[in-house]
N, C-alpha and C positions, 0 to 999 in steps of 0.2 A: 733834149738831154736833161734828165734830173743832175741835180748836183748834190748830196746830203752830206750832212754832216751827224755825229753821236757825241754823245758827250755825259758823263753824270757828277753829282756832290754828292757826298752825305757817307762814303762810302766807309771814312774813319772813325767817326764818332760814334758814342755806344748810347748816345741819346737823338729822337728825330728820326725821319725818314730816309732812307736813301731814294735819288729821285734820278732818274739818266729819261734821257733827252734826243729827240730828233729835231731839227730845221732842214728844207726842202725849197729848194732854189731851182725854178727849169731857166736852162739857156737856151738858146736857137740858134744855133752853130751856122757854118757854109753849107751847102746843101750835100758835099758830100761826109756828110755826118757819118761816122762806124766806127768801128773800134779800136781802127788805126787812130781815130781822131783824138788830140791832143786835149789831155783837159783843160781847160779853160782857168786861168786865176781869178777868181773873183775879186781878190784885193787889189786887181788892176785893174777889171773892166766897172768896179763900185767903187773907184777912189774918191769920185766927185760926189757921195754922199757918204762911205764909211770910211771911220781911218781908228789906228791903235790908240791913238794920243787923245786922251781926257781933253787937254788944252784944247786943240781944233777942236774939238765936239764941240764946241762952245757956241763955232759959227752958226749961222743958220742952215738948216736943211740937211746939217751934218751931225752922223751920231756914231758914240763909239760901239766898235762890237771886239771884244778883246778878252783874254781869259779873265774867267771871274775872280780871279784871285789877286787879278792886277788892277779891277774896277773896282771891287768893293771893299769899304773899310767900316768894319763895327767900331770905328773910335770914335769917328765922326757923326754928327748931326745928322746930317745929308747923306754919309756912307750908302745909302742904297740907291740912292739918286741914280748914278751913273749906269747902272743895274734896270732898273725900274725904266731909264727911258729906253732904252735898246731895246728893252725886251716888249712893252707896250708899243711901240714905234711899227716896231718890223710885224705884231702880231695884226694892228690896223693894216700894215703892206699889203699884208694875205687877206686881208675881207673880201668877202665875193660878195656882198649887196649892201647897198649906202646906208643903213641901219646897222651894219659892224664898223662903221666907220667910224664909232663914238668909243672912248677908252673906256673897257667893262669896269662898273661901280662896285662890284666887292670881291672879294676875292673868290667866293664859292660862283659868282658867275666866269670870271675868270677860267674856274677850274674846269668849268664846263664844257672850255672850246678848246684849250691843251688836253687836259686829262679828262676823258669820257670815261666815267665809270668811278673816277678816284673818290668823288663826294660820298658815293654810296659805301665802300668801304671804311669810309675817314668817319661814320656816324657811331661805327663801334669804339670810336676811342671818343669818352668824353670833354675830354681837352679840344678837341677839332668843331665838335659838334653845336656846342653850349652858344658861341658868338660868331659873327663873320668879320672880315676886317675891310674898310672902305678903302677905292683905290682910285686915286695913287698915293701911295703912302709919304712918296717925298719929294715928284717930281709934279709937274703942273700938267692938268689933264689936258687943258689947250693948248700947252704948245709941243705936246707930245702928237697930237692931230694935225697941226699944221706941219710940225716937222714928218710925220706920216705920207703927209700928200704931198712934202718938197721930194722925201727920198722914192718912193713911188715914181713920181716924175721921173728920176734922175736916171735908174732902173731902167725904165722902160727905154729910155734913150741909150742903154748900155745894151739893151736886148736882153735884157735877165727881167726874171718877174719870179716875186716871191710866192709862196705856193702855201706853207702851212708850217705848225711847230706841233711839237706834239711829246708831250711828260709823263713817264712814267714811275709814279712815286710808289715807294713800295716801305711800308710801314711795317712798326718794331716786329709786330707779331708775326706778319708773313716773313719777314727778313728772318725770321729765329727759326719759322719753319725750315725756310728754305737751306737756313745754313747747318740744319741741323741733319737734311737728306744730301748737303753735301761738304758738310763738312771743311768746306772752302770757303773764304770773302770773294776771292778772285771769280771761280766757280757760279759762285749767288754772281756777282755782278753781270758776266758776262753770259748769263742767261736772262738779265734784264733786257741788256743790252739786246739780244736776237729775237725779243720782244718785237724791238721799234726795226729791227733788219725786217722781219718778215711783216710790219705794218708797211716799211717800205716799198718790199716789194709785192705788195699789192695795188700799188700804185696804181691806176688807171690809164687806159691807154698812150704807157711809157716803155718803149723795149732797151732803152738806154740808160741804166742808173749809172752812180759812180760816188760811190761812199765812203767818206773817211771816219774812222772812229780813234780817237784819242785814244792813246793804249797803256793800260796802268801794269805795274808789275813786270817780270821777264819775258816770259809768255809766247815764244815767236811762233809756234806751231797751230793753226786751228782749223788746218784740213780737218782734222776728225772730227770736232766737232760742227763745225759749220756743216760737213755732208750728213750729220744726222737732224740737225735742223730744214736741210733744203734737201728733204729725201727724194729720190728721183730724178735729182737735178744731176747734168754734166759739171763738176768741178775739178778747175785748174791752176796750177799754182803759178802764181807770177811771180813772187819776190816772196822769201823769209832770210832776213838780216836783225841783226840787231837793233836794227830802228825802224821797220817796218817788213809789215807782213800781207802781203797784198791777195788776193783770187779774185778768181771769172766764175760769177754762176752763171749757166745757161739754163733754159728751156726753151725747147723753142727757137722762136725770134727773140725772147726775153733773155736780155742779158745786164747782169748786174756784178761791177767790178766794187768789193770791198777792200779796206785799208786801212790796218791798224796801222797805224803809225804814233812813232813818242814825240809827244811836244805838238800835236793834230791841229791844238787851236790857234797855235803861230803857223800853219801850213791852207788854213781855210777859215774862212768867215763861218763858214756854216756850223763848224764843228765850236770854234767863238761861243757865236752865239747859242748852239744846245749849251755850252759849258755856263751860260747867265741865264737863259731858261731855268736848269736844273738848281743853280743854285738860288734864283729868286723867289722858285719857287718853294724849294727846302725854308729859307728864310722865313718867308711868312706863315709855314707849317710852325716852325721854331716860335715866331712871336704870340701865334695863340697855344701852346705848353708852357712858355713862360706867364702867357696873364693867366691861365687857369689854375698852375699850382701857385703865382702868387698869393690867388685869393685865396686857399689853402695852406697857407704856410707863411707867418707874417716874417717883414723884412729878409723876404726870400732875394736872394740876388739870381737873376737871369743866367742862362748859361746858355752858350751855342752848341753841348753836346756831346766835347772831345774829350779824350778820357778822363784825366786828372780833375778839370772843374766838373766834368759832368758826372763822376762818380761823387764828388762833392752834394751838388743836385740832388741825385737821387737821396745819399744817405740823407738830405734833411727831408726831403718827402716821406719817404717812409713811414713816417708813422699815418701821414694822410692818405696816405695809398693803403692802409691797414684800416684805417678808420672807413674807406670809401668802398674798400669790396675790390680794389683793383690788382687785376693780376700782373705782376712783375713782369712776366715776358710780353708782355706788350707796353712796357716802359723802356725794359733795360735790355740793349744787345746783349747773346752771350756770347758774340765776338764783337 
């Protein structure tokens, strides 16, 4: 049984990427596994290696996965710390040969084993392109490795093993495309999002998915568009409520139950962890635009993006972006 979770950042700000996010967890249920079978808590059967609470993370072999808004603090020194080891941690869980076992040294290699494909895009914007950033930015590469091989451990003993993470960042330009054939944020998101549904469900020999996705906006309806995503497929509605909206796609033997649900990354680790994927890796998208147009623009102050300071931002760039050849709509959202 796959267990996944979705999640994304970046979706407010009118500077940066937006970036959403899958994490993929197989468990191995009783043998009479089907679709009667009850999903499984992960926050119960991984207490003895993950937990919500910053403090315990402290012990050993234990790490937090918890929404990114409650780990990370741009105030602090260390702020990505908490961010940085969950997300490196769980990304060594999923190595399948003892040479991924080492925490990747920059960020463009990084990017390589989340986001296939994102580097080659990221080379049109000069700000991404110019530097790489070494990693780990704030946590300790060795005991992100040993903590790697305590929770691995721990896992296996739970009968869960982690599987893969997987980001899809989606930069100003194509975001301004995108929102400009639809007119929508929600609309653009949630066509990212059906991005990592249908890398999901090509999953490899798995006829049991079962995916929740964090649900932003009112939104409860997406029979229609999910059956024109999974054309061909049987779909079923299980639940549309006000705090979740569930379906069965079938094919086949293949069957995949998804789940918007509000509030997703207090309901699943998995969904957690896409939501510090998405934003850790937005972040360090964020720190190389901030050193590029600093060297660009003296005593430029940093911005994370969001409207007010990041309209700020932009207005002091401007003239450097006029000077350099660079076009606006791959700086600035126009929503």
């Amino acid at each position: 049984m796959i267990l996944a979770g979705v999640d994304e950042a970046g979706l407010g700000p009118v500077l940066g990427p937006l970036v959403a996010s899958a994490t993929v967890f197989r468990h191995a249920p009783p043998k009479e596994n089907g679709p009667t079978f009850p999903t499984p808590d992960l926050w119960v059967l991984l207490q003895d290696c993950i937990t919500r609470d910053l403090r315990r993370a402290k012990k050993a072999g234990v790490i937090a996965i918890a929404d990114s808004k409650k780990l990370y603090s741009r105030q602090k020194a260390d702020g990505l710390a908490p961010l940085e080891r969950g997300v490196l941690t769980m990304l060594l869980c999923g190595a399948e040969q003892p040479s991924q076992s080492h925490v990747p040294g920059t960020f463009c290699t990084f990017l390589d084993i989340v986001a296939p494909g994102a580097r080659a895009k990221s080379r049109e914007y000069p700000w991404y392109n110019q530097s790489d950033l070494i990693l780990p930015r704030a946590a300790k590469d060795t005991a992100i490795e040993l903590t790697a091989n305590a929770v691995r451990h721990s896992m296996r003993a739970a009968g869960v093993e982690f599987l893969s993470m997987r980001a899809e960042p989606v930069f100003v330009g194509e975001f301004n495309r995108l929102i400009a054939a639809t007119q929508n944020k929600s609309t653009t998101a949630f066509d990212v999002t059906c991005r990592l549904l249908m890398h999901l469900w090509r999953t490899p020999d798995e006829d049991d998915l079962r995916v929740i996705v964090d649900r932003q906006g009112g939104r409860v309806r997406y029979r229609v568009p999910l059956q024109r995503v999974f054309d061909g497929c049987s779909l079923k509605i299980l639940d549309e409520t006000e705090t979740r909206s569930a379906y069965e796609i079938r094919w086949g033997r293949r069957r995949m139950e998804v789940s918007f649900e509000v509030g997703g990354e207090g309901k699943s680790p998995a969904v957690a962890l896409a939501s510090m994927l998405s934003k850790y890796t937005r972040e360090l998208f964020m720190e190389q635009f901030n050193a590029f147009w600093g060297k660009q623009v003296e005593n430029l102050a940093p911005t994370a993006g969001y409207y007010v300071d990041g309209r700020r931002f932009y207005e002091q760039i401007e003239p450097a972006m006029r000077r350099l050849g660079v076009d606006p709509h791959w700086v600035y959202r126009v929503r």
